[in-house]
C-alpha positions as CSV (number, residue, x, y, z in Angstrom):
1,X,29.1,-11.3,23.4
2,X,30.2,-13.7,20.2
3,X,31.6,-12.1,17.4
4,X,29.8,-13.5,14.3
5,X,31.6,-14.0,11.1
6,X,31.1,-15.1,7.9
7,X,33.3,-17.2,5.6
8,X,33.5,-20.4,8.1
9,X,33.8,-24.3,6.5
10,X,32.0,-26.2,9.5
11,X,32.4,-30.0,9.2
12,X,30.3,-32.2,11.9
13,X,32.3,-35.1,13.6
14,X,30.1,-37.6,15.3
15,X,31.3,-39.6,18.0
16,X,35.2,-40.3,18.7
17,X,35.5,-42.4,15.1
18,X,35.1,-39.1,13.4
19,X,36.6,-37.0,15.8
20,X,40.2,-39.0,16.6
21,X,41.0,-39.8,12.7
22,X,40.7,-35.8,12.0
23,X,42.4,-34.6,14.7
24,X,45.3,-36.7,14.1
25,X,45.3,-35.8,10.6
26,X,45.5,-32.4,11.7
27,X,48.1,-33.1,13.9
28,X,50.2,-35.0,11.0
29,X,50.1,-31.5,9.0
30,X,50.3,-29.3,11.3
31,X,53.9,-27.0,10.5
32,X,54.1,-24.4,13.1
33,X,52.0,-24.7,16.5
34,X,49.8,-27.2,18.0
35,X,47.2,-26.3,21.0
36,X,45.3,-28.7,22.6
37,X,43.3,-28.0,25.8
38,X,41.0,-31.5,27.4
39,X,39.4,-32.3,30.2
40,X,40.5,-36.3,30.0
41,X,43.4,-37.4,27.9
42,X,43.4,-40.9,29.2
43,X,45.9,-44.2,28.6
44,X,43.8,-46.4,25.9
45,X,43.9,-46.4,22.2
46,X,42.5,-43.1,21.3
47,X,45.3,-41.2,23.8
48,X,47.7,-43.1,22.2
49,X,46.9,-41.9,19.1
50,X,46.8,-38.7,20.2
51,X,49.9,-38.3,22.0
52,X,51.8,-39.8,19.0
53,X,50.6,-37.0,16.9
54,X,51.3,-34.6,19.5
55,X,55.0,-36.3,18.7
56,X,55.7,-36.6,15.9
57,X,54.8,-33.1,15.5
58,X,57.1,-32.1,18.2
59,X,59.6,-33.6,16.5
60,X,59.5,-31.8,13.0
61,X,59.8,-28.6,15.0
62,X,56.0,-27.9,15.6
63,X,55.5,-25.7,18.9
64,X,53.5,-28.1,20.9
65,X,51.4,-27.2,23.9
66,X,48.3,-29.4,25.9
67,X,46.5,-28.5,28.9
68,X,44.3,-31.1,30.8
69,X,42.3,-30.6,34.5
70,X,43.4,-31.8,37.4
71,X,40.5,-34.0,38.0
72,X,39.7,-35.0,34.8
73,X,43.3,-35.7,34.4
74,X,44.8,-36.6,37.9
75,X,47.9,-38.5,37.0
76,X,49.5,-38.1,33.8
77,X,51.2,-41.7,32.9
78,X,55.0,-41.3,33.9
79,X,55.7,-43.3,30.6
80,X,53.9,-40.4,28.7
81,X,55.6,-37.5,30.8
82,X,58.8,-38.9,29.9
83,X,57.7,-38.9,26.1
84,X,56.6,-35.4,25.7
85,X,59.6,-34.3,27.5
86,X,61.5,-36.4,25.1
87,X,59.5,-35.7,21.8
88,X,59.3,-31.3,23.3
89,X,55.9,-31.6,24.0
90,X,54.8,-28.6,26.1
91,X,52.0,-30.0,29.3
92,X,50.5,-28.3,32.1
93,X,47.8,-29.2,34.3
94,X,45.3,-26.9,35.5
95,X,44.3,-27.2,39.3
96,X,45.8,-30.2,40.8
97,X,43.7,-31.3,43.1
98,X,46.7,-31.1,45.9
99,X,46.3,-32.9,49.5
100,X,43.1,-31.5,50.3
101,X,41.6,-32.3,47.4
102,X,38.1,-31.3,46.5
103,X,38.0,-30.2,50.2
104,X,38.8,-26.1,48.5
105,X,35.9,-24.9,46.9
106,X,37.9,-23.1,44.5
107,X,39.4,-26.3,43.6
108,X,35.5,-27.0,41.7
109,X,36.7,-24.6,38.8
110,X,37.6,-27.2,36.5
111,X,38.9,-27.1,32.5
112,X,36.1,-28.6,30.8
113,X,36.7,-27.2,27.0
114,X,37.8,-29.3,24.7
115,X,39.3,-27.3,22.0
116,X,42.5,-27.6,19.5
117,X,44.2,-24.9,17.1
118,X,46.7,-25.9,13.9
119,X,48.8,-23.4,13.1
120,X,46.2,-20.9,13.7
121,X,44.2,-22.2,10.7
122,X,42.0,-25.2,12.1
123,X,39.9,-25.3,14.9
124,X,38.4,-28.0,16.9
125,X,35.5,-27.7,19.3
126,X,32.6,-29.8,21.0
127,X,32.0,-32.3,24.0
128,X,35.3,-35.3,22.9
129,X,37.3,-36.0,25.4
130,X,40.5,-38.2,24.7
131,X,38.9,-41.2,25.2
132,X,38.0,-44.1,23.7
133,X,34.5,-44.2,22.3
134,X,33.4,-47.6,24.3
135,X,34.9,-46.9,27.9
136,X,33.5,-45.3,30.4
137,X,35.6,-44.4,33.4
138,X,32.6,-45.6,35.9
139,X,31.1,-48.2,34.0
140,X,34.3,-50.0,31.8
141,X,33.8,-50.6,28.6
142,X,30.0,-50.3,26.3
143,X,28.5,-52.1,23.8
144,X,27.7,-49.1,22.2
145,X,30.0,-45.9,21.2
146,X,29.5,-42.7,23.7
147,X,26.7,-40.0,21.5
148,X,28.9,-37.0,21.2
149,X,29.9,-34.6,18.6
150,X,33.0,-31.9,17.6
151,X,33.3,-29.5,14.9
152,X,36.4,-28.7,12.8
153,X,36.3,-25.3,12.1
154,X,38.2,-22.9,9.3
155,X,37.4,-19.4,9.0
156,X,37.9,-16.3,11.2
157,X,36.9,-17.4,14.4
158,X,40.2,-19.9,14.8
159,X,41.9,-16.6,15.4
160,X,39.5,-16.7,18.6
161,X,40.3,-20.0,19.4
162,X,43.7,-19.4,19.4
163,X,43.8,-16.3,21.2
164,X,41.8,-17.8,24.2
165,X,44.0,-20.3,24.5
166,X,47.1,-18.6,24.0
167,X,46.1,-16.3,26.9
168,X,45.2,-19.3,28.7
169,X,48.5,-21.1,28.6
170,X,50.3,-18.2,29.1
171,X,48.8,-17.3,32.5
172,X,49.6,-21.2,33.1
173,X,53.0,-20.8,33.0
174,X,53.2,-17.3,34.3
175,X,51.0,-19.0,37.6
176,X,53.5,-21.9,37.5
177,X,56.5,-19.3,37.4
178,X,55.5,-17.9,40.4
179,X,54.5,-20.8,42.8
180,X,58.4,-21.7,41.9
181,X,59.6,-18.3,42.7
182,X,60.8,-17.5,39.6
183,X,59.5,-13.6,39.5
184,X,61.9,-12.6,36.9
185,X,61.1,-15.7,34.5
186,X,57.4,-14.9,35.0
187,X,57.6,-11.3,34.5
188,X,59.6,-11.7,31.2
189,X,56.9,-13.8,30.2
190,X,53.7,-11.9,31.0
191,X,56.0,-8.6,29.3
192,X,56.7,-10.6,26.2
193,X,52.8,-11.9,25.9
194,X,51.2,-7.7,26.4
195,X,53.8,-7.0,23.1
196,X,52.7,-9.0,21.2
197,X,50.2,-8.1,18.2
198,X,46.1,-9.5,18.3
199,X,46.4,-13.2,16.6
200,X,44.3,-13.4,12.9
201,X,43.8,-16.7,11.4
202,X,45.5,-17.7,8.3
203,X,42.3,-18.7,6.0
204,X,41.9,-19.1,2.5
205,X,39.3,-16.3,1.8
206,X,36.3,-17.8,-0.2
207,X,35.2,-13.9,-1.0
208,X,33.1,-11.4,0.9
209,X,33.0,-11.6,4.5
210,X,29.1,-13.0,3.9
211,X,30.0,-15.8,2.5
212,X,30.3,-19.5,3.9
213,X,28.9,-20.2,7.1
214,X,28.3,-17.6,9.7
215,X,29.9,-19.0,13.1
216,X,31.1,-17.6,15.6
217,X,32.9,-18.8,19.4
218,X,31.2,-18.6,22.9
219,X,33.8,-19.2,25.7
220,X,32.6,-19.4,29.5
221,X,35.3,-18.7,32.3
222,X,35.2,-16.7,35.5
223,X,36.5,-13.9,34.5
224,X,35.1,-11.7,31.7
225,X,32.7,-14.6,30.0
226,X,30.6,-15.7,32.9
227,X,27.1,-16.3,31.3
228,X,28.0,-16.1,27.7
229,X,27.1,-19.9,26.6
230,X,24.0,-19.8,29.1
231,X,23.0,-16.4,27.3
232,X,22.8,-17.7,23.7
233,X,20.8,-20.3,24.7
234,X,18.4,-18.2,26.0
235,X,18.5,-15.6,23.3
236,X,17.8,-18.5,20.6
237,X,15.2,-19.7,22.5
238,X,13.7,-16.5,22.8
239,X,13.4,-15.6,19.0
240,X,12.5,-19.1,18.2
241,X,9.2,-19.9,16.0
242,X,8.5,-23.5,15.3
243,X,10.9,-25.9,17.0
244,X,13.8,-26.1,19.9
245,X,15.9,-29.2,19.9
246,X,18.3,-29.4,22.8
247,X,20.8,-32.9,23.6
248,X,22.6,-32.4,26.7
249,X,24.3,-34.9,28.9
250,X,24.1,-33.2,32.7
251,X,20.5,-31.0,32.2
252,X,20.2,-29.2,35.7
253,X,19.3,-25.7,33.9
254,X,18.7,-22.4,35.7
255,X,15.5,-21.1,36.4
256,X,16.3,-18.2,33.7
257,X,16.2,-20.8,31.1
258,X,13.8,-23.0,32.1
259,X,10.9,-20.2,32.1
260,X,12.9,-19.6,28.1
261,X,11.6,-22.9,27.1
262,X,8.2,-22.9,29.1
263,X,7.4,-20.1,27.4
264,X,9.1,-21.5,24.1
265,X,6.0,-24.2,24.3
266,X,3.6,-21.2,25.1
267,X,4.4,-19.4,22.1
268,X,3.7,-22.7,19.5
269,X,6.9,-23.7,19.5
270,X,7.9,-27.5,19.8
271,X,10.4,-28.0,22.0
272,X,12.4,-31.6,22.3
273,X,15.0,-32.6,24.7
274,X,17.2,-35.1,24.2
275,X,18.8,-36.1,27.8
276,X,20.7,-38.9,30.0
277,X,18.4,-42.1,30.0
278,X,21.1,-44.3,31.5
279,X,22.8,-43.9,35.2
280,X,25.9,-42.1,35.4
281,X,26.2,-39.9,38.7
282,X,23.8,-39.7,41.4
283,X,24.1,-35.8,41.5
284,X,23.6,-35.3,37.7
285,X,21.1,-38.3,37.0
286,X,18.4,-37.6,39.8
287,X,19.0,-33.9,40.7
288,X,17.4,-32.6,36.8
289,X,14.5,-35.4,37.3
290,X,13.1,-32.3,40.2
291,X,12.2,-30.5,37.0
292,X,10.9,-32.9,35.0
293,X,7.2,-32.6,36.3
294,X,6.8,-28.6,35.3
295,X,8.7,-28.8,31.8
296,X,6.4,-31.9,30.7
297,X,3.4,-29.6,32.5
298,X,4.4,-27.3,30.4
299,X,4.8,-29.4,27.1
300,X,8.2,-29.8,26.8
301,X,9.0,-33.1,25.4
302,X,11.4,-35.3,27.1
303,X,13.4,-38.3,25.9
304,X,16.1,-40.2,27.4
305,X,18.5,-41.9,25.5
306,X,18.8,-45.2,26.1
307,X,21.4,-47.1,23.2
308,X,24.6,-46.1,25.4
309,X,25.6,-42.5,27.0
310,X,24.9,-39.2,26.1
311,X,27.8,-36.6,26.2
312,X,26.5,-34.5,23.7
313,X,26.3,-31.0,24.5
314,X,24.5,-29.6,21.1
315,X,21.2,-27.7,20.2
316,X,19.5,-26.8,16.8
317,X,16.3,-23.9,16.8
318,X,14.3,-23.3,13.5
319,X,16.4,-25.3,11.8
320,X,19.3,-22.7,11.3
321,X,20.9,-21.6,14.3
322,X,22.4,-24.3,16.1
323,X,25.3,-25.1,18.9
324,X,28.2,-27.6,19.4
325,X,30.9,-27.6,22.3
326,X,31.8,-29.0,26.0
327,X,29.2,-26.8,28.2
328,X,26.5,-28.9,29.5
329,X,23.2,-27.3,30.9
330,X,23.7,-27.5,34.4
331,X,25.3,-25.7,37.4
332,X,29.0,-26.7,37.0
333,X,29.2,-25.9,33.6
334,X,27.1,-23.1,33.8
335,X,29.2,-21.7,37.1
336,X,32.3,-22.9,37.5
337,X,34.1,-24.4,34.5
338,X,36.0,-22.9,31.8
339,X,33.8,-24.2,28.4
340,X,34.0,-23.5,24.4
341,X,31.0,-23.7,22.4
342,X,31.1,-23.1,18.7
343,X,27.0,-21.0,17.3
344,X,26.6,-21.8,13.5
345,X,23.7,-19.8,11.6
346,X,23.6,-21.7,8.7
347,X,20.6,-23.7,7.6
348,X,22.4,-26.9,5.8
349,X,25.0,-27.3,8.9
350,X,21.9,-27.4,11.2
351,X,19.7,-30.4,9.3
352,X,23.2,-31.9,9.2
353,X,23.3,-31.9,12.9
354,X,19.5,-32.5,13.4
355,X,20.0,-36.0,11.2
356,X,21.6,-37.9,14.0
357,X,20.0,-35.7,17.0
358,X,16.4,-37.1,15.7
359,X,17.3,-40.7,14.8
360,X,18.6,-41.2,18.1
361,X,15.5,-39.7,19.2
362,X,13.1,-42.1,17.0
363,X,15.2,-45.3,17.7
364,X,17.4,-45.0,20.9
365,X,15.1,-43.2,23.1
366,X,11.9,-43.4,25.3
367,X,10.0,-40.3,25.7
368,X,9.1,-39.9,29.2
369,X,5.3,-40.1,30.1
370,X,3.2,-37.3,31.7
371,X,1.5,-39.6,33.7
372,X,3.8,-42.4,34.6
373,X,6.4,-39.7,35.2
374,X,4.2,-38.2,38.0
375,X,3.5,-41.8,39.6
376,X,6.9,-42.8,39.8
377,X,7.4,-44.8,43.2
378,X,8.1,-42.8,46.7
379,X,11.6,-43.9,46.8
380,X,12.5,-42.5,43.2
381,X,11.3,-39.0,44.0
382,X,12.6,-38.9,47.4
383,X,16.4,-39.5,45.6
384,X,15.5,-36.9,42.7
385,X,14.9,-34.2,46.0
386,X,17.7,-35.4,47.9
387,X,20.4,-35.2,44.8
388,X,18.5,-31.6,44.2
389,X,19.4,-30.3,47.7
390,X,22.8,-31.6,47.5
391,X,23.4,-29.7,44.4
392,X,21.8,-26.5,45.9
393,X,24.0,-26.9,49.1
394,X,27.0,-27.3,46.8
395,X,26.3,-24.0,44.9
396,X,25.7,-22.1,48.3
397,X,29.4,-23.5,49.1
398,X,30.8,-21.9,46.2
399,X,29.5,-18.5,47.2
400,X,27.1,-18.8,43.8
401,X,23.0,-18.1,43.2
402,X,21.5,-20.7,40.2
């Protein structure tokens, strides 16, 4: 379960232009330790950027550490490997795909968080990859910037944030350690990481713990936080009373929380989703269409963006409680991937998020019809069933019930 806080300072980024700028910044002030954990750090601009603030923090003496997946990062630019090693930069890569590849279905447990401490006083959280706002890595480069959105976060949950991914790395480098054979090395490490104290954040206290925002961190992984994220979706849904906006990239949600927002609508309550209008993988793209028919049954509304992709991975319910971080609504996510969402219960952050999330909604989107949506031709359904039992035989691969 989250821990909820008070005395947070949430700031909204939208979209890379936001996002890249404050993280460097970040970076540029950072004085003692840098963390940052991505699913794609990729060569363009915005890596570049990146990786030099990763730098020239190295160089003033910063402990620097970044994590990036194996498939979302497969090969790490030699040119950049020689950098950090260079500048002291600290990399690992979690699950290398190896010879076989995708082949292991434990290899599907990906790093999909996209997270960053600063000197255990600044968080970042949300759905950015290092990437460049315009290029896709299917499609090449967009007219339009990717629809996504981060938080930077101060307050008592970056003590969270660090300590997840403190206990992350560390079991990195222990893993690392021993597929060298070096036992000793990695049980001096693991000994030195149990003795040392809980992390706490370095904040400037505004006063009472009530005051500021209340926030708190939801972290999915397969260990101890399996259904966390999927859990405070439901729960919000649950309690909701007048409205449930959700925008989420890869929407293949579990039969748990699709009843949650049937019975959302059943209660009074509006509820809006904001989803992929525009093809991006077969799986993803016609697999959630199977569900489409009952939800708009139901009276869910559905709209697909259509101005460039959606990445977002965000929510808002009653206009207060609200949700920003990398975990999309569907099966891998949901499953098998390590995720970081940031819950904020604070009425002005939410309209602040609901701004952008309904003027895409009102100008970049179609809202899918009832009865067009049902008459769609033979071939379209038949590919919306086909990419469903794909995804079911996938999950019955991994061992896993959805």
């Amino acid at each position: 379960m989250a821990s909820w806080h008070g005395g947070h300072s949430v700031e909204l980024l939208i979209t890379g232009q936001a996002f890249f700028p404050a993280l460097v910044a970040a970076l540029d002030g950072a004085r003692q330790q840098v963390h940052l954990e991505t699913y794609i750090f990729h060569d363009d601009a915005a890596g570049e950027a990146v990786l030099a603030g990763l730098e020239r923090a190295a160089l003033r003496g910063v402990a620097v550490r970044l994590v990036v997946d194996g498939i979302g990062t497969p090969n790490m630019p030699q040119r950049w490997q020689e950098r950090m090693q260079a500048s002291g930069v600290q990399w690992q890569q979690f699950s290398p795909l190896g010879s076989l590849g995708l082949l292991i279905p434990g290899r599907w447990r990906r790093l999909h968080r996209k997270l960053c401490v600063v000197d255990r006083e600044l968080a970042f959280c949300g759905g950015i990859n290092v990437l460049d706002d315009f290029f896709e890595l299917n499609h090449g480069l967009q007219p339009t910037p990717r629809f996504d959105f981060a938080v930077r976060v101060r307050g008592p949950l970056v003590a969270d944030v660090h300590q997840a991914m403190d206990q992350f790395w560390r079991r990195l480098v222990t893993t690392r350690q021993l597929e060298q054979g070096k036992f000793q090395q990695a049980r001096r490490a693991l000994g030195e990481w149990m003795a040392q104290p809980p992390s706490e954040a370095r904040f400037e206290d505004t006063g009472a713990e009530g005051t500021g925002m209340q926030a708190a961190l939801l972290l999915r992984d397969n260990l101890r936080n399996r259904a966390g994220i999927e859990r405070a979706y439901r729960q919000a849904i649950a309690h909701a009373r007048h409205e449930v906006l959700i925008a989420n990239a890869y929407f293949l949600p579990g039969a748990k929380l699709r009843r949650a927002l049937v019975h959302a609508v059943q209660r009074g309550v509006r509820v809006r989703l904001l989803l992929q209008g525009r093809y991006e993988f077969f799986m993803q793209f016609h697999a959630a269409k199977a569900f489409y028919g009952a939800l708009l049954d139901a009276g869910v509304e559905i709209h697909e963006y259509q101005a460039g992709f959606l990445h977002a991975k965000v929510a808002v319910v009653d206009g207060k409680w609200s949700t920003v971080g990398s975990s999309n609504l569907d099966p891998l996510s949901l499953l098998l991937a390590r995720e970081a969402n940031v819950v904020v219960n604070d009425t002005a952050f939410a309209q602040t998020l609901l701004a952008p999330l309904n003027a895409a909604i009102r100008q970049q989107s179609r809202q899918l019809d009832k009865a067009q949506f049902e008459h769609r031709p033979l071939w379209q359904r038949g590919q919306d069933w086909l990419a469903y039992a794909l995804m079911r035989l996938t999950l019955f691969l991994t061992g896993r019930d959805y």
